[in-house]
N, C-alpha and C positions, 0 to 999 in steps of 0.2 A: 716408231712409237710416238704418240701424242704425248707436246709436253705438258710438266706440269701447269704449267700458265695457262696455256690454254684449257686444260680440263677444266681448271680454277672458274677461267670467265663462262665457262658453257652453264658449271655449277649454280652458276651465280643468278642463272634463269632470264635473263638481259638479254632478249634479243631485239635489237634497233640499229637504224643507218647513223653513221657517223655525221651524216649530211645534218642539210634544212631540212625542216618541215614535224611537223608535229605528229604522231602516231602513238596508240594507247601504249602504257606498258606496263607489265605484268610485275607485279610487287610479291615476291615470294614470301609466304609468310610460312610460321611454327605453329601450332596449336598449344597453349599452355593450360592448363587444365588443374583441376586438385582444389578445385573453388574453396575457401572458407580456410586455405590454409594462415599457419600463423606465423608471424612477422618477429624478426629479429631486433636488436638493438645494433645502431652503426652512429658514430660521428667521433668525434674527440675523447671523450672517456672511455672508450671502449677499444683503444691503440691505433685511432686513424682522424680524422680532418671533422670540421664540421660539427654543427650543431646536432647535440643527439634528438635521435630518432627511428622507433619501430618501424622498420623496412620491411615490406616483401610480401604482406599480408593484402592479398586478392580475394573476395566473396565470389567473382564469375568469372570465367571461362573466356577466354580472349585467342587472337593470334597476335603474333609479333612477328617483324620482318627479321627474316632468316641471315639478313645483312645490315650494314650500313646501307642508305641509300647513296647510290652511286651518281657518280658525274655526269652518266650516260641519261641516265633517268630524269637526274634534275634536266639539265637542255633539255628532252625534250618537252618539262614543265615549263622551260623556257622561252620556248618557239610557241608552246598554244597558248602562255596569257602574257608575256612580256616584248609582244613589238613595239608598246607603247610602254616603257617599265615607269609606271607612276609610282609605284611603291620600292624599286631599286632591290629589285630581287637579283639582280647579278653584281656583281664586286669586281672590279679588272683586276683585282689580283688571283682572280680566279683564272685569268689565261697560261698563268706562270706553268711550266713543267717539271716544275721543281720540288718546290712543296705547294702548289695549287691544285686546282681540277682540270686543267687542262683545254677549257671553255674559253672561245676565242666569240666574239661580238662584232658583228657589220651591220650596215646599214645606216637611215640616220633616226631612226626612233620617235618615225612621226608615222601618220595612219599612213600616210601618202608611201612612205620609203620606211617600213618598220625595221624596226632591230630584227635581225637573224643569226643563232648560233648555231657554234660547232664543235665539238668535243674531239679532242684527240684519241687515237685509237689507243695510244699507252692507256689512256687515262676512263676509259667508258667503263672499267669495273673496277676502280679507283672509289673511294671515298667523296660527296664531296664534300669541300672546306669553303670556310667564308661566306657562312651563313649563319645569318643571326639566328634569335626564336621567332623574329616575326616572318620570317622568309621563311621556318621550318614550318610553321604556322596557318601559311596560305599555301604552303605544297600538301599539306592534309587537309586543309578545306577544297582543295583540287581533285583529290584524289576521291573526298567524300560525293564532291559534285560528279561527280563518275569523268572525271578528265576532259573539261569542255574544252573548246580551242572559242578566245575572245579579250577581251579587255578587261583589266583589272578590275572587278568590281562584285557586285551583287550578285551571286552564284556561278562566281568562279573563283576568287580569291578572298575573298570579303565574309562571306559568309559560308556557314555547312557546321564543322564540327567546332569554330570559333567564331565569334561576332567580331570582325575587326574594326568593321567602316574606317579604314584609312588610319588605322591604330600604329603610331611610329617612333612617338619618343617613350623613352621605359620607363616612365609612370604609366602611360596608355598600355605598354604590350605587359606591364604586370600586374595589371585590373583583368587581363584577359583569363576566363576558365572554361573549360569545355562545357560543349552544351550537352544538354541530355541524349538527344537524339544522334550522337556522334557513330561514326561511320568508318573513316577513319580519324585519327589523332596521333599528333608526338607523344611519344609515352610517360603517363605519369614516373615518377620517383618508384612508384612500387609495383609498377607493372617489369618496368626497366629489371629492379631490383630480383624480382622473382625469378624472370626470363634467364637472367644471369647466374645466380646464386642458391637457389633451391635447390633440391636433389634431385627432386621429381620423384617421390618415394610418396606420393599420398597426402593425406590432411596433416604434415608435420608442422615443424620449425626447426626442420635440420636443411643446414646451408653449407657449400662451401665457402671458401675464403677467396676464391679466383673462379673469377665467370669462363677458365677451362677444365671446371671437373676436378679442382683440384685445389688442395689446401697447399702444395706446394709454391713457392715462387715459378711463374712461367720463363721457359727460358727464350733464346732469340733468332731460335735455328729453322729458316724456313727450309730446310733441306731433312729435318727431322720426322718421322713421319709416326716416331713411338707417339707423338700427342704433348700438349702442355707446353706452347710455343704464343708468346704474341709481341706485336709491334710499338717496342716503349724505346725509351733512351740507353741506349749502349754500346759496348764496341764490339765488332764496326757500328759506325753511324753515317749513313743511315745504310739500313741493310739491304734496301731495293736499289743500290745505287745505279743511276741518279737518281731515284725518284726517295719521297719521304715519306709517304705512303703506302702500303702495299694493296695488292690485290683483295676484295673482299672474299673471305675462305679461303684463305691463299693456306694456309698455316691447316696442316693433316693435324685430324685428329686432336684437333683442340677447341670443340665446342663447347657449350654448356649442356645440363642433361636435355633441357629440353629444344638442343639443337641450332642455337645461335652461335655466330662468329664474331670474332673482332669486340667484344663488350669489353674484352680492357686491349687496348692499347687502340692503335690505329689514329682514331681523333675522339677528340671529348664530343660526348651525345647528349645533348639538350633532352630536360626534359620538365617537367611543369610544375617543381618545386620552385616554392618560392619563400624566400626567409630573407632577414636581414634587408628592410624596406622595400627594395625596389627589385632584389637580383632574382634573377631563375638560377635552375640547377644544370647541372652539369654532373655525368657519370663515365667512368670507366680508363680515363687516364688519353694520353693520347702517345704518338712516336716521339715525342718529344721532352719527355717528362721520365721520371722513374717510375724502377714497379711497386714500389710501395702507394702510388695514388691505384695501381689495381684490384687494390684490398678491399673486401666489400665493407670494412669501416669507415672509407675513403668518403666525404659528401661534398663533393666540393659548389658552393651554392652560391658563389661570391662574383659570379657573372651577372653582366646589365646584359639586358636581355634582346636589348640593341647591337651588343658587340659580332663582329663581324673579324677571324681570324684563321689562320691555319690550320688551327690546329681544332677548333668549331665542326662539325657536323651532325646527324641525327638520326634516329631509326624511326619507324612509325610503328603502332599499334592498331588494330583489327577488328571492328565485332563479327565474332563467326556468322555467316547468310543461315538460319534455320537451317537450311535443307544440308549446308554440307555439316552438321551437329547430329541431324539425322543419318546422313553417308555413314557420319564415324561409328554410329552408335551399330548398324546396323552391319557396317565390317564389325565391329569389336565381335558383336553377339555370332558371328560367322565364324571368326576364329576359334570361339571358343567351345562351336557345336562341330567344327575342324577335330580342334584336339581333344574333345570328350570321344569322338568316336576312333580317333587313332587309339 
């Protein structure tokens, strides 16, 4: 029988060499949908962190990544813009196997002899950590530019669904806002928020409390498969031992409705709130913290947008292609001329 791990990593839609060398790769996303629904209150007054503010409320139709982005993925963001890393999209405490990503660096990082990396095989559907916003930043102007392989700069890193031009202290990366024409992007605050929290019941403003389906506290059992399981601070710790992270979707039956993992625990997810001068946001808690930061009252906004740590990571956001908004519409109305004639 195939184990659980492995069905985890097949899940996870990551298919790539552990090697060098740079190859597209395929970003699984969710459809979220119910345009125009309404948004909730979440910060301090409301029994959780953070300045308040109406969450969750989307006017269009988007996708979201069905996971964190993973360590596998970022390398090979790594290999196609950073053999010369002018903007220090990699961190060495990302080679750790501990609590890092497991991304190991050679070479000497000039044109002549570029940097080349390599991801360990624990770690390719790992989370990754030790990424600021402006590294999550240029892995979605990457991703917008349809994944060039070249040098950091003007339509590969620099530009697409952010203007950065070499944007690096956090005054610079918290002047940064999406451009209109975005493609991909980090997820705003209320994209994040929806993806995690809404019911998925239509034009509402009804939410859960926990981005797994559930007003309950998540408990911490990756061996539990009834559902309502995520990766925060408790005992044992950590629960992937050795690692501090776990597998993305590792945890049965504990998405949200409309089909995301890991949005509380795992690692905190950047996303493009900005409050309190300078800082970005941050949602969802990480393995490191309690479950009470996994409360959708939880905002915690108090990151420089610079910072660069463990427990840091991100998810990206989607504009659906026309055609697959027509696919769905066009399965939908099949279904339902299906079961008028059952």
């Amino acid at each position: 029988m195939l184990s659980r791990k492995f069905m985890a990593i097949v899940a996870a839609g990551v298919l790539l060499a552990c090697g060098v060398g740079a190859q597209a790769i395929v970003m699984e996303t969710v459809p979220v949908g119910n345009p125009g629904n309404a948004g909730e209150w979440s910060g301090e007054s409301y029994g959780g962190y953070g300045p308040d503010r109406i969450c969750g409320a989307v006017d269009y139709t988007y996708n979201i990544g069905k996971y964190e982005v993973t360590a596998g993925q970022y390398t090979e963001f790594l290999n196609a813009v950073a053999g010369v890393d002018t903007y220090a999209l990699y961190n060495t405490y990302m080679s750790n196997t501990s609590d890092g990503s497991g991304i190991t660096r050679s070479g000497g990082g000039t044109v002549g002899n570029p940097y080349t990396y390599t991801v360990a095989s624990s770690h390719v559907n790992r989370p990754v950590n030790f990424v600021s916003w402006g590294d999550a930043a240029r892995f979605a102007n990457w991703l917008h530019n349809n994944q060039p392989t070249g040098e950091q700069g003007a339509g590969t890193t620099e530009t697409g669904a952010y203007t950065l031009n070499g944007a690096m202290t956090d005054a610079e990366l918290s002047a940064v806002n999406r451009n209109s024409n975005w493609k991909w992007a980090i997820t705003s605050e209320d994209e994040w928020y929806k993806a995690a929290y809404h019911k998925n019941d239509g034009v509402t403003g009804n939410y859960w409390d926990y981005p797994t389906s559930s007003d309950s506290v998540p408990g911490r059992d990756l061996n539990d498969v009834s559902g309502n399981n995520a990766n925060y601070l408790g005992t044992p710790y950590p629960i992937d031992l050795p690692y501090y992270t776990t597998l993305v979707g590792e945890f049965q039956n504990s998405d949200s409705p409309y089909g995301t993992f890991d949005q509380g625990g795992n690692v905190w997810e950047w996303n493009e709130a900005v409050s309190y001068g300078l800082y970005r946001g941050v949602r969802g808690a990480s393995y490191h913290i309690y479950d009470y930061n996994l409360h959708a009252s939880y905002r915690s906004t108090i990151v420089y947008p610079s910072s660069e740590g463990s427990s840091y990571g991100f998810r990206v956001s989607e504009v659906p292609e026309p055609g697959s908004v027509l696919l769905l519409l066009i399965g939908c109305a099949g279904m339902v001329l299906r079961k008028r004639r059952a």
